[in-house]
C-alpha positions in Angstrom: -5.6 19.9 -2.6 -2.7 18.0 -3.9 -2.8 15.6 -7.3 -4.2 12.5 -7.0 -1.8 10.1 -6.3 -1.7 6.7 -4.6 0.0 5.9 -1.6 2.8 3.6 -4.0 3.3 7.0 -5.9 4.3 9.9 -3.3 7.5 11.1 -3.8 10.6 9.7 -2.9 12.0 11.6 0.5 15.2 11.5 2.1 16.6 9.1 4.8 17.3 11.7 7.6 13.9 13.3 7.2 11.7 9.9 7.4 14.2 9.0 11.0 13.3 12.5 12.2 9.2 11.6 11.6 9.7 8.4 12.9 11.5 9.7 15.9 8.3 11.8 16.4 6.0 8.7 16.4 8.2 6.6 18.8 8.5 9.5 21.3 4.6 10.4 21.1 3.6 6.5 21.9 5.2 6.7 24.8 3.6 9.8 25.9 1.2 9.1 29.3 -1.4 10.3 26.8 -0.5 10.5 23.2 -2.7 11.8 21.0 -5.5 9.7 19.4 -4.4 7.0 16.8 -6.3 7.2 13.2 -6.5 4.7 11.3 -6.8 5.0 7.0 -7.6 2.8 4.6 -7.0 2.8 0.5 -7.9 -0.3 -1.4 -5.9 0.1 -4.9 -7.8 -2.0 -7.7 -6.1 -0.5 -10.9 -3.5 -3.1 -11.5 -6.9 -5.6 -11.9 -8.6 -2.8 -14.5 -6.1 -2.6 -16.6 -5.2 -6.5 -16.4 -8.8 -6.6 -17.4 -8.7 -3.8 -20.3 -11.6 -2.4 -18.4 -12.6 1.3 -19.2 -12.0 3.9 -16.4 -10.8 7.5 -14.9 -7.2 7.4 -15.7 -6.5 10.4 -14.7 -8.2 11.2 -11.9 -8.9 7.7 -10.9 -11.6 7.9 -8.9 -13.1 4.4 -10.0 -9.8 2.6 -9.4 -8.5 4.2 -6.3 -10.7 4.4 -2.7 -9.8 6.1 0.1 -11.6 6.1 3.4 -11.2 5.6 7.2 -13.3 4.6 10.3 -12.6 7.0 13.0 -15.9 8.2 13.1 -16.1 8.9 16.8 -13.1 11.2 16.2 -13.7 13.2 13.0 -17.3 12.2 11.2 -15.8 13.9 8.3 -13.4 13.3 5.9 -10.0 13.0 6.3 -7.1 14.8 4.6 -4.0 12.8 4.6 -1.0 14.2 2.4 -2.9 15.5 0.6 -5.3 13.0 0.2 -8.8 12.4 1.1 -10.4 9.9 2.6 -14.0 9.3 3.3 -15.6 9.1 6.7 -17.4 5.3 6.6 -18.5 2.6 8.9 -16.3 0.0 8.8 -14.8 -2.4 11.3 -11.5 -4.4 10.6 -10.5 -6.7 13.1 -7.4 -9.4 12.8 -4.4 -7.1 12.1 -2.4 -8.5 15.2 -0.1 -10.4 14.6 0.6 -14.1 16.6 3.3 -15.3 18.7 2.7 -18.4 17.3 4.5 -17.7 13.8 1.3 -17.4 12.0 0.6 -14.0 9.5 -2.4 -12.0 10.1 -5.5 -12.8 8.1 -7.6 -9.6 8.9 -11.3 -9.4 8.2 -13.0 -6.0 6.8 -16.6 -5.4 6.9 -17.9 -2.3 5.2 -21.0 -0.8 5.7 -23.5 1.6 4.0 -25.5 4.8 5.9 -27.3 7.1 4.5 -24.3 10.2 4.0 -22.2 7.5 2.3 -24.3 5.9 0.1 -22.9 7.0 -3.1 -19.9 6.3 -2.4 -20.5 2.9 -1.1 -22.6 1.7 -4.3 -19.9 3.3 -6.8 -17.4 1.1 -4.4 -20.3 -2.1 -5.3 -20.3 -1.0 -9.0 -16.6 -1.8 -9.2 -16.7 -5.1 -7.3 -19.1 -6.3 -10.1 -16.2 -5.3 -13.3 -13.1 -6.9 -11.2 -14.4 -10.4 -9.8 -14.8 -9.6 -6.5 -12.0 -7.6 -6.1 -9.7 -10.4 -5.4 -6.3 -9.1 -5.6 -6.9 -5.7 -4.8 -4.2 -3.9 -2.4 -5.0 -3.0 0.4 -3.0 -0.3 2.9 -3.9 0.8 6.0 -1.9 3.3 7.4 -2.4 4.7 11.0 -0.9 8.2 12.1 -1.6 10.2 15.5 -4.0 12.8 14.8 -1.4 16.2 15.6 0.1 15.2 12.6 -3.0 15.4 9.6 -2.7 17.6 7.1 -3.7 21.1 9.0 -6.6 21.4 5.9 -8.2 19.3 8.8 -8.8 21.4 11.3 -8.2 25.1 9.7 -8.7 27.2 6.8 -6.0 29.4 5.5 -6.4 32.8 3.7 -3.1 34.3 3.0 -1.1 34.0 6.4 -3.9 33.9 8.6 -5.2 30.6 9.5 -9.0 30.1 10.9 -10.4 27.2 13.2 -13.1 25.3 10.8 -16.7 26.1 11.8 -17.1 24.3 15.0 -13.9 21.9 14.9 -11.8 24.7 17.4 -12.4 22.4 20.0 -11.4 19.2 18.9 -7.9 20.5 17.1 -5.5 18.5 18.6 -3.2 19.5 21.5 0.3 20.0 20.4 -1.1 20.0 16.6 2.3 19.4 14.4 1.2 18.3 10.6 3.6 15.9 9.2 3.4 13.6 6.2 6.3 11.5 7.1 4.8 11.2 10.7 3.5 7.7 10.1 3.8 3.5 11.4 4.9 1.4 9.3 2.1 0.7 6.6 0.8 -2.6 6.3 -0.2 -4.1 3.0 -2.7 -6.9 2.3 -4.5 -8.4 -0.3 -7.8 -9.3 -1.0 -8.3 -13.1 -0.5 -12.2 -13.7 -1.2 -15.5 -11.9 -0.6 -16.9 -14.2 2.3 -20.3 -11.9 2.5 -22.3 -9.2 1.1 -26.1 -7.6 1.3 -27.7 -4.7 0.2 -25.8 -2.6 2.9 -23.0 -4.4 4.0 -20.0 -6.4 2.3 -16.9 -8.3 3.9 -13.4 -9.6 2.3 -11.0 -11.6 3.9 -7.3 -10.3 3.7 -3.7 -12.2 3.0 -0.4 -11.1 3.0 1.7 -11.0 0.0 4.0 -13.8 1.9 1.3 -15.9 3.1 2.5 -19.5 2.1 0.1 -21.3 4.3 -1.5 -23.8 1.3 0.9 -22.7 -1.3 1.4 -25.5 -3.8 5.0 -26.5 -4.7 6.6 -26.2 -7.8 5.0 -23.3 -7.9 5.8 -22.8 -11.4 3.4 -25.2 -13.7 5.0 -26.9 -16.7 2.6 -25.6 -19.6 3.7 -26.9 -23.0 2.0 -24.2 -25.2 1.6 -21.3 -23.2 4.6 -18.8 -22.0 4.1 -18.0 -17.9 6.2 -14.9 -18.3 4.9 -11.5 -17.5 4.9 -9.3 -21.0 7.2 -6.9 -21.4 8.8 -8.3 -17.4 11.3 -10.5 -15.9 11.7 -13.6 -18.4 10.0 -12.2 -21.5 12.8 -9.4 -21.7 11.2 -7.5 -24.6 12.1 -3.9 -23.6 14.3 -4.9 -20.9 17.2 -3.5 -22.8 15.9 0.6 -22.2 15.9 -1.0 -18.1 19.8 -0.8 -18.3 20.5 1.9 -19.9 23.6 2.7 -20.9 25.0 -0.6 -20.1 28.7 0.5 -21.2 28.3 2.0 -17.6 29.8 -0.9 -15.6 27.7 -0.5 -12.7 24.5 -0.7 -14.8 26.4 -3.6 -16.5 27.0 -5.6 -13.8 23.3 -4.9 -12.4 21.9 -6.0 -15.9 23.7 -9.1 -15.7 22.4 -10.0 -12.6 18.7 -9.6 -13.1 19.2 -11.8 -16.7 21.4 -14.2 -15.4 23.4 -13.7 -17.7 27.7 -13.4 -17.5 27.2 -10.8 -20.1 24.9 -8.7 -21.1 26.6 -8.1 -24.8 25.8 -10.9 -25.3 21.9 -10.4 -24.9 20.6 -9.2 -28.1 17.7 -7.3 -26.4 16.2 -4.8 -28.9 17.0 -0.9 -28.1 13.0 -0.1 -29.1 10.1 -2.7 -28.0 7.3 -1.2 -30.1 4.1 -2.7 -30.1 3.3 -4.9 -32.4 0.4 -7.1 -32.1 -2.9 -8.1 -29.9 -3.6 -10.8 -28.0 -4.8 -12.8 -31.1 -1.2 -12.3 -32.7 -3.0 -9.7 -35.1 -0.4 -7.2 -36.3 -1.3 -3.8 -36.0 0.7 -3.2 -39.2 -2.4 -4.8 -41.1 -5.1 -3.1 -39.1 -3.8 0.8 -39.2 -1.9 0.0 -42.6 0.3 3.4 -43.5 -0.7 4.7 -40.2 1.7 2.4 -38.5 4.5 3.8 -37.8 7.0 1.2 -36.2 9.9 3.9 -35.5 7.8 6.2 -34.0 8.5 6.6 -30.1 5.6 6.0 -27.3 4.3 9.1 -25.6 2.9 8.9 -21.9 -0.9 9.4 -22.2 -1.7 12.4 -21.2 -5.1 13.2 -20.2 -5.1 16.6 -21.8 -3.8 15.7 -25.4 -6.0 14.3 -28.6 -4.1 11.8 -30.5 -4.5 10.8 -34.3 -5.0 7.2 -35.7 -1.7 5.3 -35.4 0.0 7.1 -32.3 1.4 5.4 -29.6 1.4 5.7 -26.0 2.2 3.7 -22.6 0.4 3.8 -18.9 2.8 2.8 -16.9 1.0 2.4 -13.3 2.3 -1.1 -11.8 6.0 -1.7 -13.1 5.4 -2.3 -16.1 4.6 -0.1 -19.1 1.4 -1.1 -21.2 1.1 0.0 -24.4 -1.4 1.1 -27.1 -2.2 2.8 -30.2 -5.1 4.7 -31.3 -7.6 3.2 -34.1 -9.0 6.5 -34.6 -8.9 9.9 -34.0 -8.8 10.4 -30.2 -10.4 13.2 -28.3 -8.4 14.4 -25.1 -10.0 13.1 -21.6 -10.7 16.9 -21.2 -13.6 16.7 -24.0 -14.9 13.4 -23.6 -13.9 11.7 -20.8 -12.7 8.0 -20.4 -11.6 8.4 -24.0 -8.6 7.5 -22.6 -6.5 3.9 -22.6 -7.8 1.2 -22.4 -10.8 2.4 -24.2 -11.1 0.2 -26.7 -12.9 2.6 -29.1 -10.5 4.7 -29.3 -6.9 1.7 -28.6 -5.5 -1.1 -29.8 -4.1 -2.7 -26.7 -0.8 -4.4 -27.1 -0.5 -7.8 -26.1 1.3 -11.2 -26.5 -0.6 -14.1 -27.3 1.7 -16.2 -24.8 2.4 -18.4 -27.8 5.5 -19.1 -29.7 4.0 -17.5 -32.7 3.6 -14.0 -30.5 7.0 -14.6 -28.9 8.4 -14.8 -32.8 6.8 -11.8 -33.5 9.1 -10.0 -30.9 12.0 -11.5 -31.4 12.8 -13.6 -34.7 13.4 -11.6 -37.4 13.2 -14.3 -40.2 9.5 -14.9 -39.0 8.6 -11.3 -39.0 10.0 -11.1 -42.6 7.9 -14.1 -43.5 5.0 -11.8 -42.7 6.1 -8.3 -44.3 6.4 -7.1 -40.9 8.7 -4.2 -40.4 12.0 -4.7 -38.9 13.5 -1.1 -40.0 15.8 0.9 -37.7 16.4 0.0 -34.1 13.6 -2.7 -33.9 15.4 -4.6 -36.8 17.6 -7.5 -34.5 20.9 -8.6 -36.1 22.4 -11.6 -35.1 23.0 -12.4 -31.6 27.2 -13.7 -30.2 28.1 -16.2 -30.2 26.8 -17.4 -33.6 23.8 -19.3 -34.3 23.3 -22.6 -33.1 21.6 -24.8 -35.7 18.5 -24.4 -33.2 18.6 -21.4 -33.5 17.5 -18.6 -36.2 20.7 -16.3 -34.8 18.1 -13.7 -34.8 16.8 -13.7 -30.8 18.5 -13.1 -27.9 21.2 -15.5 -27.0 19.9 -17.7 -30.0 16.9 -18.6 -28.6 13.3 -17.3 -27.9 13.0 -16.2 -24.2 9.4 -18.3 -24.2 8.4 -19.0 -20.7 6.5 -22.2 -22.0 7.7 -26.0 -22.4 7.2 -27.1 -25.9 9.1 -30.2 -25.4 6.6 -31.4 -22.6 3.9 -33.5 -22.9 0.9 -33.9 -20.9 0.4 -36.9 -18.8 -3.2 -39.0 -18.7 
């Protein structure tokens, strides 16, 4: 069986290889009589744990990560799809085509228990309690013809000799080719609302990402006090100088300077290191861990097998977006005690930005940080930015200015 990985995560492949695959699929549909279609299902709801600092399998993942498909009349067992596997259950998901009318698909899933999955479907109920609903979960489908599943299917290998499983020799598939690239084109949705649920049954109602029907415009809203900006993403720019990388390259230059809007990127005075530095309650973590802070240290990528000691740092980074934390204590590895890993919050600190001015100073003015005794050694100390400061300005943040996605100068209207 291959790692667990999520259908966002499998490797990278080249162009020619995905044409030939999806040469395969074009010719086999217009077969007299293709082989059967199967449809899979994986609804992704770690981007909504870790927004919620909620405790769970990071490694393996089977809490944030669910995998299963409905072709029971096909295969009543589970399904192995790269490498993957996906549980036989009942479920029927209807709303998927698309209109000529110019209107998106809102599709409708309804999930339901029996008796052989009925662990599985109250672990799937458990989760739906911890992430409101699951509204804003991802969820793929992805449909392949059945000659091209994972042969683990249909056969069991020892050495070179492969074996029909148990009964199954009659139902392997004529003309059986495994191919992972083999595949239509996946469709993604995302969780709009739960519209039903009882003790054996549950059904969610599906958007697209680019639904606009009922979008409100500006979609932006005009907060005085609070910054809009994703931490540590697009606007906020704290680490966004390690995304260009060297930027004397002038490719990387020019690439930089069009993702900051910016005519140069010199003069951006983005820090090289983006430690952590405080919670969501602008609490440094200099004050908590005391000597065991070590600002110049750099982050590590959790890894499930590893203890850690009070004051290291590491980062999950599972949607984009790296998310940081520090240990509080001494920290077991996942293999001892499980879910000690981030974001256990008895074992982490989890960085995060207030979305005030006060945690956007504590990123990037150095005259407020030195106000508080907070280290600014090294590559995390920020000299002054070009051209010199404005009298607005402390010369000490990028371009002479905090990148604060807030409107201070607004005021609310009665």
């Amino acid at each position: 069986m291959a790692e667990d990985i999520k259908i966002s995560e499998f490797p990278k492949v080249s162009a020619g290889a995905i044409l030939n695959s999806s040469k395969k699929i074009a010719t086999e549909i217009r077969k007299f009589s293709p082989s059967s279609v199967v449809s899979l299902f994986e609804i992704d709801l770690e981007s909504l744990l870790i927004d919620r600092q909620a405790i769970y399998d990071t490694e393996l993942r089977g809490d944030a990560v669910f995998r299963f498909h409905n072709n029971l009349k096909l295969l009543k067992q589970d399904i192995i799809w790269r490498g993957q596997v996906y549980r036989a259950l009942p479920i029927k998901v209807d709303g998927y085509e698309s209109s000529s009318r110019g209107t998106l698909p809102t599709p409708k899933m309804s999930i339901t228990s029996s008796d052989a999955t009925a662990s599985f479907f109250s672990d799937f109920k458990s989760q739906i309690r911890r992430v409101d609903d699951l509204i804003g979960a991802k969820v793929t489908r992805i449909r392949t013809f059945t000659k091209y599943l994972d042969e683990e299917n249909f056969f069991v290998k020892v050495g070179n000799v492969k074996t029909p499983i148990g009964n199954l020799e009659h139902i392997v598939p004529e003309d059986f080719e495994p191919d992972a690239l083999a595949e239509f084109p996946r469709e993604i949705f995302y969780i709009e609302r739960k519209s039903a649920e009882n003790k054996n049954s549950l059904e969610f109602e599906l958007s697209s990402a680019i639904d606009f029907e009922n979008l409100r415009l500006p979609k932006r809203i005009v907060i005085s006090s609070t910054c809009n900006f994703t931490y540590r993403g697009e606007g906020c720019l704290y680490e966004y100088a390690s995304h260009y990388s060297p930027t004397t390259s002038e490719a990387n230059r020019k690439e930089a300077e069009k993702g900051l809007g910016c005519d140069d990127i010199r003069e951006l005075n983005l820090p090289s290191k983006a430690p952590p530095v405080a919670n969501a309650n602008d609490e440094l973590f200099q004050t908590m861990l005391g000597n065991d802070y070590r600002v110049n240290q750099d982050p590590t990528l959790w890894r499930f097998d590893r203890a850690y000691l009070r004051g290291d740092m590491v980062y999950l980074e599972r949607t984009g977006t790296r998310r940081y934390y520090i240990a509080n204590t001494t920290v077991p590895s996942s293999m001892s005690e499980p879910n000690s890993g981030p974001p256990n919050r008895n074992y982490w600190f989890a960085d995060q930005c207030s979305k005030r001015i006060a945690g956007c100073k504590l990123r990037w003015s150095n005259s407020y940080k030195g106000s508080l005794g907070l280290q600014t050694i090294g590559s995390f100390s920020m000299g002054a930015s070009r051209p010199p400061a404005d009298p607005l300005g402390d010369g000490n943040t990028h371009k002479e200015a905090l990148p604060f996605g807030g409107f201070p100068a607004t005021n609310k209207l009665s």
